[in-house]
VODREN-911831 format. One record per residue (C-alpha): x, y, z; residue number from 0; residue in three letters. Coordinates in Angstrom, 3 decimals, padded with zeros to 6 digits, always signed. Layout:
! residues N
REC, xx, yy, zz, k, r
REC, X, Y, Z, NUM, Ala
...
//
This chain:
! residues 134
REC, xx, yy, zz, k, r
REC, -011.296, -012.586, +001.013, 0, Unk
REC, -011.328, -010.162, -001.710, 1, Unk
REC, -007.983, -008.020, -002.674, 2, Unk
REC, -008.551, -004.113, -003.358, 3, Unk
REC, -005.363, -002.964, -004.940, 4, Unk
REC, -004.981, +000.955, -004.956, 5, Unk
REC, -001.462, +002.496, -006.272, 6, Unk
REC, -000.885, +006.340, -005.187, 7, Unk
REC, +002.063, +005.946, -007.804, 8, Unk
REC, +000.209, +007.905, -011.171, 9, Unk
REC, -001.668, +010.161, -009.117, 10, Unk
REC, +001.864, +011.179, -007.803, 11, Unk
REC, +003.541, +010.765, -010.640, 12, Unk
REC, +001.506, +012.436, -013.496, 13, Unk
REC, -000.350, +014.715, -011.355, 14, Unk
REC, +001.705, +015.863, -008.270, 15, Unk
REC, +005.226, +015.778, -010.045, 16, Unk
REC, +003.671, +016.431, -013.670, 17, Unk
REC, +006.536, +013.433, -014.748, 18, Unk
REC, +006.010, +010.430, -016.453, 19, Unk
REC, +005.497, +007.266, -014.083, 20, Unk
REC, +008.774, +005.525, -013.987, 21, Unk
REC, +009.118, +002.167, -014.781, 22, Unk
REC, +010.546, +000.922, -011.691, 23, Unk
REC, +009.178, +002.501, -008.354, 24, Unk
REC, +009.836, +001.877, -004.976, 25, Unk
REC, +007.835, +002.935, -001.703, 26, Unk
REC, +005.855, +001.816, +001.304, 27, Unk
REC, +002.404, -000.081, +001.812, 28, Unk
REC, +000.059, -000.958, +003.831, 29, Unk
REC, -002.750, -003.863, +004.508, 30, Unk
REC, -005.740, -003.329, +005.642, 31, Unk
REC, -009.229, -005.058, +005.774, 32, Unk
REC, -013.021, -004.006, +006.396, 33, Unk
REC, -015.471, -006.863, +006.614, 34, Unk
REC, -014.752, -009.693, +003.961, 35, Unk
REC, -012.117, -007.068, +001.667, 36, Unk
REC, -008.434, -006.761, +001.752, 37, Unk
REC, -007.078, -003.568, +000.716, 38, Unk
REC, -002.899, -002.923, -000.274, 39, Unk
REC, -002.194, +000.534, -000.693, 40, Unk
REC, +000.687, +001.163, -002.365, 41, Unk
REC, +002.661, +004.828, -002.273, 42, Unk
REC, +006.100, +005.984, -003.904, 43, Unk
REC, +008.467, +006.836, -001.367, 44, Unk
REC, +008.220, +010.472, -002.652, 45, Unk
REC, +004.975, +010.978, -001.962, 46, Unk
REC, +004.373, +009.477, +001.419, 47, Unk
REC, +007.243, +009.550, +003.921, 48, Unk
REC, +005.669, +007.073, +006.484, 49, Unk
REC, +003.162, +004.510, +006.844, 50, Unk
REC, +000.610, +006.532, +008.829, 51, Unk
REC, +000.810, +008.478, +005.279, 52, Unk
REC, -000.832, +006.081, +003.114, 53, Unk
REC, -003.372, +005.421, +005.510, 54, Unk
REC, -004.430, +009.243, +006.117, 55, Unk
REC, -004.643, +009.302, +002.527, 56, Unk
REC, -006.621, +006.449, +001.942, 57, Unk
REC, -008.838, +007.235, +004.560, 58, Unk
REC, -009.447, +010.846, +002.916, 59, Unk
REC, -010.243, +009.209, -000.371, 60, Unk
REC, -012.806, +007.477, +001.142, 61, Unk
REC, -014.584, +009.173, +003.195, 62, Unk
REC, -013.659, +007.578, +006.012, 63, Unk
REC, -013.020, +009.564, +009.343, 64, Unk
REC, -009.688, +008.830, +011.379, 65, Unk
REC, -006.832, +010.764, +013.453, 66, Unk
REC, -003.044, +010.888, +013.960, 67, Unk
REC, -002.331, +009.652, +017.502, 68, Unk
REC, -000.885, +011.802, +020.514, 69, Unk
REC, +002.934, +011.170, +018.914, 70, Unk
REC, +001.788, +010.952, +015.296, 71, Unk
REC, +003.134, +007.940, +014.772, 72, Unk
REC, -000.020, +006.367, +013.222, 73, Unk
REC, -002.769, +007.277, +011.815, 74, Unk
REC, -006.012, +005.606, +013.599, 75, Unk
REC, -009.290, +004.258, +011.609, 76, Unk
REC, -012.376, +005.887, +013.962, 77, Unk
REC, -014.604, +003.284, +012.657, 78, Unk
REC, -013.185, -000.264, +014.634, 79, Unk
REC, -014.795, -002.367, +011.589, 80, Unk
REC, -011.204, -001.507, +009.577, 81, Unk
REC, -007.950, -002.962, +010.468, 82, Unk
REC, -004.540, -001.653, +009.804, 83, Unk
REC, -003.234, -005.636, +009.628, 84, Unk
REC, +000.407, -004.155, +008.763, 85, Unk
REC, +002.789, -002.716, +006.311, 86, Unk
REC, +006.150, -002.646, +004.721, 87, Unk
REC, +008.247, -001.513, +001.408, 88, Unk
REC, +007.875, -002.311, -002.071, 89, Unk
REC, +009.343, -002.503, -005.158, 90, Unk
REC, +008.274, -002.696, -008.787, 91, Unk
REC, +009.924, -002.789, -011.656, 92, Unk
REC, +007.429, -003.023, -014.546, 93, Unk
REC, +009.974, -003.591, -017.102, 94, Unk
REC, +011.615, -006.495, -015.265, 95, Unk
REC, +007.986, -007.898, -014.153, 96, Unk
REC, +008.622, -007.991, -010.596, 97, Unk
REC, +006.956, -007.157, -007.385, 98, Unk
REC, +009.242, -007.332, -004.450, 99, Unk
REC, +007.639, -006.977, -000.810, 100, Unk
REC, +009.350, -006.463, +002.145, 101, Unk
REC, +010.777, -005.189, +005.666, 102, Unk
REC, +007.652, -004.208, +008.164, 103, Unk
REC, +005.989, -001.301, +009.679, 104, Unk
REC, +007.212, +000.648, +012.716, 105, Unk
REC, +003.977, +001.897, +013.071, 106, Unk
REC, +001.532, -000.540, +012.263, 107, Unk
REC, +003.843, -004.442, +012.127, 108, Unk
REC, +004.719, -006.912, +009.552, 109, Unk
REC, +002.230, -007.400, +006.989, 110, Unk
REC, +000.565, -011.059, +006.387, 111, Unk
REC, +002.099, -012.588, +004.146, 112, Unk
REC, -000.151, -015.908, +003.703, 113, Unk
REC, -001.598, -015.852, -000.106, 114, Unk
REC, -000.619, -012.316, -000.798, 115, Unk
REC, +001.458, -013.253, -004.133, 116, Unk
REC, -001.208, -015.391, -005.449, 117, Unk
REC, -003.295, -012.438, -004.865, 118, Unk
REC, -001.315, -009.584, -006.673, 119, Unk
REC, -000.542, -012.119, -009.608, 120, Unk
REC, -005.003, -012.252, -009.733, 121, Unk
REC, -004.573, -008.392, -011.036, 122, Unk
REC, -004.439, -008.463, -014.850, 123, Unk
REC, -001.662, -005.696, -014.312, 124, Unk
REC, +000.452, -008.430, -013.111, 125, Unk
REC, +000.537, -010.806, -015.650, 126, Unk
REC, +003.505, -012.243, -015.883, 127, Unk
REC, +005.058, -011.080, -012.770, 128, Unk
REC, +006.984, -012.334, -010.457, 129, Unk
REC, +006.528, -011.553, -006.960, 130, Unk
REC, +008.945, -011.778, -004.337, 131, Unk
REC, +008.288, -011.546, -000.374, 132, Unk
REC, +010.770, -011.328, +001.876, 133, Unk
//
């Protein structure tokens, strides 16, 4: 399966705030997939609070129609071809080369955890990294 990785971090940080990007950031993502694709969305904690969030945003980036549900707790893909397949918190620390992954979801579960550091360390971004899942 093929991994789409998408970091709201810059657009936050150098358009939103107007700061530079720091080098260590921490936040929340989620996992989701469509067909044969894997997406991680990543998302500094300052820019989205919760889970439902990231996907909202990713879902207006797209194109892609969705809704919050009655408690807005989560935000729910209209087309049943996507999967929210989890979520958690994240860590990285670009000067220290690590990616740390962990905790779950409230709204959507734990994220799968099978392959997913082989796939981040695929990114030429992450050369050299170290990734940690808890």
């Amino acid at each position: 399966m093929a991994l789409v990785f998408i970091d709201y971090t810059p657009l936050f940080f150098t358009a939103i705030a107007e700061t530079p990007v720091p080098a260590a950031v921490g936040g929340k993502f989620v996992q989701m997939r469509n067909c044969d694709t894997e997406y991680l969305v990543f998302s500094p904690r300052e820019f989205t609070k919760y889970h439902a969030g990231i996907v909202e945003r990713f879902c207006l980036d797209k194109g892609i129609e969705g809704s919050y549900d009655p408690e807005t707790k989560r935000y729910d893909i209209a087309d049943k071809a996507w999967i929210v397949a989890g979520g958690g918190k994240f860590e990285l620390d670009r000067d220290r080369k690590t990616i740390r992954l962990f905790d779950d979801s409230m709204a959507y579960g734990k994220f799968d955890r099978a392959g997913l550091a082989e796939k981040l360390l695929s990114f030429p971004e992450f050369t050299g990294f170290t990734v940690l899942i808890d």
